[in-house]
C-alpha positions in Angstrom: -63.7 -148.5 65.3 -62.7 -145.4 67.2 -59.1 -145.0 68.7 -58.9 -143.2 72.3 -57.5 -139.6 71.9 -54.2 -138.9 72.4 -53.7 -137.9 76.2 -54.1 -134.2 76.6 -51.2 -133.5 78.7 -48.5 -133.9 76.2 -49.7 -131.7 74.0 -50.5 -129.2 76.7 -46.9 -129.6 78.1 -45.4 -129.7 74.5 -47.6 -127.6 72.3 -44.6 -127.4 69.6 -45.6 -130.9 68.5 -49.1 -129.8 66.8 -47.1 -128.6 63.8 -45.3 -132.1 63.3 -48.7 -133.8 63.7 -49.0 -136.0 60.7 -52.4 -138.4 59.9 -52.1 -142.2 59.5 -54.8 -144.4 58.7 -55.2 -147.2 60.8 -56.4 -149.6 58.8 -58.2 -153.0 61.8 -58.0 -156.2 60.0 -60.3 -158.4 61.2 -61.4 -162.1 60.0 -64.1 -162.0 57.4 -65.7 -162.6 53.6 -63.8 -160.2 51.2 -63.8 -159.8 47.0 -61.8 -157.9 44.4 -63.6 -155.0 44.7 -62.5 -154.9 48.1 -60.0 -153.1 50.2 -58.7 -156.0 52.2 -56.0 -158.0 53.8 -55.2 -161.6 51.8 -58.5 -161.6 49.4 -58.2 -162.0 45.5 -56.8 -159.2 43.7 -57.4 -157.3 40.9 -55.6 -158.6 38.3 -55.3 -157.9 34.7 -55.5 -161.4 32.6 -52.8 -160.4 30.2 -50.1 -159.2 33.3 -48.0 -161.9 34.3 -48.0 -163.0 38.2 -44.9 -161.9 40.0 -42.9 -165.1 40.7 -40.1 -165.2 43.3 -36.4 -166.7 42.8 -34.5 -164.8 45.7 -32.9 -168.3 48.0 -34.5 -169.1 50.8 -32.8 -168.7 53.9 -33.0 -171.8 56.1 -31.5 -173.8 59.1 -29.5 -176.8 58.4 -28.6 -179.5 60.9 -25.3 -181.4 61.0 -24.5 -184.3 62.8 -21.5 -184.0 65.4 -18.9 -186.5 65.4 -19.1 -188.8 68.1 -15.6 -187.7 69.3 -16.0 -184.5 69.4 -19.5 -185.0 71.3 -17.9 -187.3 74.1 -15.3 -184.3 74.6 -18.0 -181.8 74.6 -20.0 -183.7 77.5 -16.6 -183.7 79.5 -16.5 -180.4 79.0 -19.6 -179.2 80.3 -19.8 -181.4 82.8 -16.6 -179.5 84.5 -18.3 -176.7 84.1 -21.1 -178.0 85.7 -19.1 -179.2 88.6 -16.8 -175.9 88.8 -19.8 -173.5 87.9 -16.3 -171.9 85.4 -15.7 -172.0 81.7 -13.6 -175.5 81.4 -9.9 -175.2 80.1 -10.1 -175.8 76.0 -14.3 -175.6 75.6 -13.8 -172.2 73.4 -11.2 -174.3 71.1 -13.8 -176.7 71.6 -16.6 -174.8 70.0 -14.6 -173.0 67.1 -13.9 -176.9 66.0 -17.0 -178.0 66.3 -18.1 -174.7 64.2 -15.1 -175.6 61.8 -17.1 -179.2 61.4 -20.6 -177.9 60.7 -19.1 -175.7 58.5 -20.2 -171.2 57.0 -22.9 -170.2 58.5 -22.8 -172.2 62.1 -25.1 -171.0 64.4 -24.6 -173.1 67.7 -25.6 -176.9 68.7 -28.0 -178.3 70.4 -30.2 -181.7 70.3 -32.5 -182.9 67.1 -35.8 -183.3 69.0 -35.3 -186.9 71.1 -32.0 -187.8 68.9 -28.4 -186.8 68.3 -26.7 -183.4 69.2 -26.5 -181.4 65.9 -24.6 -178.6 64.5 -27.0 -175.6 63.3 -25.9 -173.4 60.0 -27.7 -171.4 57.9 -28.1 -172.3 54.6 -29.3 -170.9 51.2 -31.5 -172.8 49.2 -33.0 -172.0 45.7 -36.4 -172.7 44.7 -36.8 -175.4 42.4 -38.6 -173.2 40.1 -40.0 -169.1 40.0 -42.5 -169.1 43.0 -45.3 -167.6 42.6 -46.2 -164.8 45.2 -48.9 -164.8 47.4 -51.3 -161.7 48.1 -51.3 -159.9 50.6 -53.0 -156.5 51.0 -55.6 -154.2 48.2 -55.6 -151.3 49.3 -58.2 -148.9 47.5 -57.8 -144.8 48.4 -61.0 -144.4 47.9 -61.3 -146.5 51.4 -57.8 -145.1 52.8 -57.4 -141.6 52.7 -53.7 -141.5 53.6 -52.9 -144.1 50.8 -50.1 -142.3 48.3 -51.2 -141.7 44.8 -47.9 -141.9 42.8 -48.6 -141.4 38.9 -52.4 -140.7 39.7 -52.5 -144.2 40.9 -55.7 -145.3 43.4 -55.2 -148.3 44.4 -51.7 -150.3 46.2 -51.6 -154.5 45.8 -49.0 -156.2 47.7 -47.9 -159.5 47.3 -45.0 -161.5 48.5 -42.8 -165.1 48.7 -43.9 -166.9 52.0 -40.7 -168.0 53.0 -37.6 -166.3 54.8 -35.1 -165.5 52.2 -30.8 -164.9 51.9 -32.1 -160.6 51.7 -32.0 -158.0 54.2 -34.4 -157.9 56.1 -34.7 -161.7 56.3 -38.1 -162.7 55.6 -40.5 -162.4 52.5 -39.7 -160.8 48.9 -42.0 -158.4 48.4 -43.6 -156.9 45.2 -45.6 -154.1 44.6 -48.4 -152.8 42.5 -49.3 -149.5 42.3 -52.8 -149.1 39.6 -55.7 -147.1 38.8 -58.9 -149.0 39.4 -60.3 -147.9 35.9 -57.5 -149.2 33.9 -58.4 -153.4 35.6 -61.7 -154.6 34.6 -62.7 -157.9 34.9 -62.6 -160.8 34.0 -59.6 -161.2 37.0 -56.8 -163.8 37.0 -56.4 -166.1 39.9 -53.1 -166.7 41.3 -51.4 -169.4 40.5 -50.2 -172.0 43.2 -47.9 -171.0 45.3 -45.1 -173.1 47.4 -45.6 -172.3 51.2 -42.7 -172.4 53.3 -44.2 -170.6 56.3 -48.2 -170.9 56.7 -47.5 -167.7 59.2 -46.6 -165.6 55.8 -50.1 -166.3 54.7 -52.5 -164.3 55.7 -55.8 -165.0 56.7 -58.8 -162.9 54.4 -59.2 -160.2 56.6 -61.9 -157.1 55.9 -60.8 -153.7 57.0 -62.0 -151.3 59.1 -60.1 -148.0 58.2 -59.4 -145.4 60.6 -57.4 -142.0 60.4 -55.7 -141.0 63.1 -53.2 -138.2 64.6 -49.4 -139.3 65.2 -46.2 -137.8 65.7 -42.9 -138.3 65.2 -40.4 -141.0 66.2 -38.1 -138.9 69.2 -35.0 -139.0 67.0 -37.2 -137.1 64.6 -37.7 -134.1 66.4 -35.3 -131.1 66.8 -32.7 -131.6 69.3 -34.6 -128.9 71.4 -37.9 -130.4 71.5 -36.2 -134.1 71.5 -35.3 -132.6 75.2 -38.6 -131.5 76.0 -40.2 -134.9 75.0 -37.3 -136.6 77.5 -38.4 -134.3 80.3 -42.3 -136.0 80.0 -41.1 -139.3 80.0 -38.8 -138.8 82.8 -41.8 -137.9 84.7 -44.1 -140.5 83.1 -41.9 -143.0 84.4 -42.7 -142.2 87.8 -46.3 -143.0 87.6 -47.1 -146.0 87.0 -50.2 -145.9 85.0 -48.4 -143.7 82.8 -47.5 -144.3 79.3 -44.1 -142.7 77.5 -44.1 -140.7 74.6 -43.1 -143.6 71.9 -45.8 -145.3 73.5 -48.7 -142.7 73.0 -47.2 -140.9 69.7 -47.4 -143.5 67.0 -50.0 -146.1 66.3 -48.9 -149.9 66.5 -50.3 -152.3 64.1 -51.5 -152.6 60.1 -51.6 -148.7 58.7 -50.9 -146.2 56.2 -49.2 -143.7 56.5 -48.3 -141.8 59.5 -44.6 -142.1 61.4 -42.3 -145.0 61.8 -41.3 -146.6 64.9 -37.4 -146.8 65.6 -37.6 -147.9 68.7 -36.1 -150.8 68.3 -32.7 -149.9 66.4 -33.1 -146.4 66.6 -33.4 -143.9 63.4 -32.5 -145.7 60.4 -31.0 -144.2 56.6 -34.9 -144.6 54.1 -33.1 -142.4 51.3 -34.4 -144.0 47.7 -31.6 -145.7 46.3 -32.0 -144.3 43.1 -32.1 -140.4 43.3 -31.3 -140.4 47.5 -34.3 -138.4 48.1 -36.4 -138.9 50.8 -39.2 -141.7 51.1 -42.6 -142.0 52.6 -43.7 -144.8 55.3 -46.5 -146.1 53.0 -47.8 -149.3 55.1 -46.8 -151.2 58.1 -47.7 -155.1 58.3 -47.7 -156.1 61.7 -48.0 -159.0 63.8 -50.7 -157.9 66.0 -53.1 -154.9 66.2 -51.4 -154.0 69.9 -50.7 -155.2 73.1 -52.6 -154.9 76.4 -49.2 -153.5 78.0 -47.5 -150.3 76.3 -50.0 -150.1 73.5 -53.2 -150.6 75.5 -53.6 -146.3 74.4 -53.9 -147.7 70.7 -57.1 -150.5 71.6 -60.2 -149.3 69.6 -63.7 -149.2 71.1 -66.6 -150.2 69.2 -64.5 -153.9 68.1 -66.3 -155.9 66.1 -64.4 -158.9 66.5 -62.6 -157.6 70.0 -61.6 -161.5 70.5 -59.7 -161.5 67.1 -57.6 -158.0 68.1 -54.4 -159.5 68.7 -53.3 -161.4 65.7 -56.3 -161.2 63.1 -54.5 -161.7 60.3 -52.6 -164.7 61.7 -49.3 -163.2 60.1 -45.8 -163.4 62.2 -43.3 -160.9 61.0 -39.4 -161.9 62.5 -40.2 -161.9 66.5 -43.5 -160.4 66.8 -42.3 -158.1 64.4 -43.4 -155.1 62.0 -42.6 -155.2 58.2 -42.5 -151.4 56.9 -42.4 -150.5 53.6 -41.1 -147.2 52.8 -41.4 -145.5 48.9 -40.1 -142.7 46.8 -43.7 -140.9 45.6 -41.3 -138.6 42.9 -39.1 -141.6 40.9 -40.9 -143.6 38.2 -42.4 -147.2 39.6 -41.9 -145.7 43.1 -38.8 -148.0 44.1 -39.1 -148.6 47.9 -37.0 -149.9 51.0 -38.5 -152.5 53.4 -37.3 -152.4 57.3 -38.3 -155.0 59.8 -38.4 -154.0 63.8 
C-alpha cells in the first residue's frame, strides 16, 4: 500500500518542520490467513511451552441497573411533565434526582427505561472475575517486518495481548500485557492459548495480515516550539478558508494501527508519558485503532493500491472507547520496558 505524500505546501511555508520529521510505520491490517511465524494482528503467537499465559484479575467495570421505586417514579413523571408543559426546570426535580441517585446508590450514572420495561437507575459497578482470565492476543509484531518497531534488550519481536472486557483502571477498557522477545530464543513446539472469557466480542480481533508501511510524520502542535507552534496556527487559519483544505493535525500524523511515529492529542491535548519508574521520557510504540481512517479529515491518510479497499474502515473489527485509539507508550532504557497506555 502506498500513502499519498504529505502536501507540499506546508513544508514549503514551514521548512523548520523537516528537522522534527520523525518515521512511523503504518502497519494496514486487513482480513486474511496468518501463522506464528507471522507479523500479524489476532493470529497465534509465539509462545514458549514452559511460560505461563498471562491471566487477568483487574474488576471489570460494568453498568448496573436498579429498579426505581414506584413512588419516586410517579413523582418523577409529574415532574417532567411540568416541564414539558412549562418548557422550565420544575420546582424540586434537582432534589428529585439527587434522591433518586441516593436510591440507586455509588456510582449512579442517570435513569432511563430497561428496553420495553420499568424505568431503571444506572451505576457502575465493579465486578471480579470468577477466576484469573486468560488474555487474548492481539498483535506479533516482528522488526524484521516493521522497521520502526523498538528493540529494547536486543529484542525483535513485540506480542500483545490483553483482557476483553472494560475494566475498574484508567483508561477504562482492556488490561494489557506485553511481550517483548528475540525470535531465536521461541522455537516450536508453540502453546495455544487457553480459553478465554469474552466480555466484549469488539476486544477480539479479527486475524488480520499486515501490510507494513513507513511513513513521514510530525509532531502533535503542542509539541512544537512556541515559535513554530505560531507558524503552524498561521496555515491552518488559512486552511480553514478553503474548503478542500485539510489542517495541520489532519495531514501531520497518520491515523490508524502503527508503530512508531507521533501521538495524537487532539482530543485532550498534550498529556504527562514520563515512565513511572525513573520519570524519563517514553516512546509511542503502537497505536490500536478503531479504524484505518475516515473519508472526512483523514481522507490524506487513504492508501492506494488496497487490497481489500472494502475492508479499510474497521478491518480488524476492534472498537476502542468511542471510535477510539489505544496508545501504548514505553521506556526503551528501564528493564522490562514498563509502559503507559492512553486512550483518545
Amino acid at each position: 500500500m502506498i500513502t499519498p505524500p504529505l502536501p507540499p505546501e506546508l513544508i514549503a511555508e514551514v521548512p523548520e518542520l523537516v528537522r522534527y520529521g520523525r518515521t512511523a510505520t503504518r502497519l494496514h491490517p486487513r482480513p486474511g490467513d496468518v501463522t506464528a511465524a507471522d507479523s500479524h494482528i489476532g493470529g497465534p503467537l509465539r509462545w514458549p511451552l514452559d511460560e505461563p499465559w498471562p491471566t487477568c484479575v483487574a474488576p471489570r467495570w460494568g453498568i448496573e441497573e436498579v429498579p426505581i421505586p414506584a413512588e419516586l417514579l410517579d413523582r418523577l413523571r409529574v415532574v417532567e411533565s411540568r416541564r414539558t408543559q412549562q418548557h422550565v426546570m420544575a420546582e424540586g426535580e434537582m432534589e428529585l434526582h439527587r434522591e433518586i441517585a441516593r436510591t440507586v446508590g455509588p456510582g449512579y450514572t442517570g435513569f432511563g427505561s430497561a428496553g420495553d420495561g420499568p424505568v431503571v437507575g444506572y451505576r457502575t459497578r465493579e465486578r471480579p472475575h470468577s477466576q484469573p482470565n486468560p488474555m487474548v492476543a492481539v498483535a506479533q509484531l516482528r522488526a524484521a517486518d516493521i522497521p520502526d518497531l523498538p528493540r529494547p534488550g536486543g529484542a525483535d519481536m513485540l506480542q500483545v495481548l490483553w483482557c476483553p472486557d472494560h475494566h475498574a483502571v484508567r483508561p477504562v477498557g482492556p488490561t494489557v500485557a506485553l511481550r517483548w522477545r528475540r525470535e531465536t530464543d521461541v522455537n516450536g513446539p508453540f502453546a495455544d492459548p487457553p480459553r478465554s472469557w469474552i466480555g466484549r466480542n469488539d476486544f477480539v480481533p479479527v486475524p488480520c495480515r499486515l501490510y507494513p508501511e513507513q511513513v513521514l510524520e510530525y509532531p502533535f502542535r503542542q509539541e512544537l516550539p512556541a515559535g513554530l507552534a505560531k507558524r503552524v496556527d498561521a496555515w491552518d487559519e488559512r486552511v480553514d478558508e478553503d474548503e478542500d483544505g485539510m489542517s495541520y493535525v489532519e495531514v501531520a500524523m497518520a491515523p490508524g494501527w502503527k508503530v512508531g511515529g507521533y501521538a495524537n492529542w487532539s482530543l485532550t491535548d498534550l498529556r504527562d508519558t514520563r515512565c513511572r519508574q525513573c520519570t524519563g521520557p517514553t516512546s509511542l510504540v503502537l497505536v490500536i485503532d478503531s479504524k484505518e481512517y475516515d473519508g472526512g479529515t483523514q481522507k490524506r491518510w487513504q492508501p492506494a493500491k488496497d487490497p481489500q479497499p472494502t475492508a479499510a474502515q474497521q478491518p480488524t473489527g476492534l472498537l476502542v472507547g468511542r471510535w477510539g485509539a489505544l496508545r501504548i507508550f514505553a521506556c526503551l532504557t528501564c528493564p522490562d520496558a514498563p509502559f503507559t497506555l492512553d486512550q483518545q
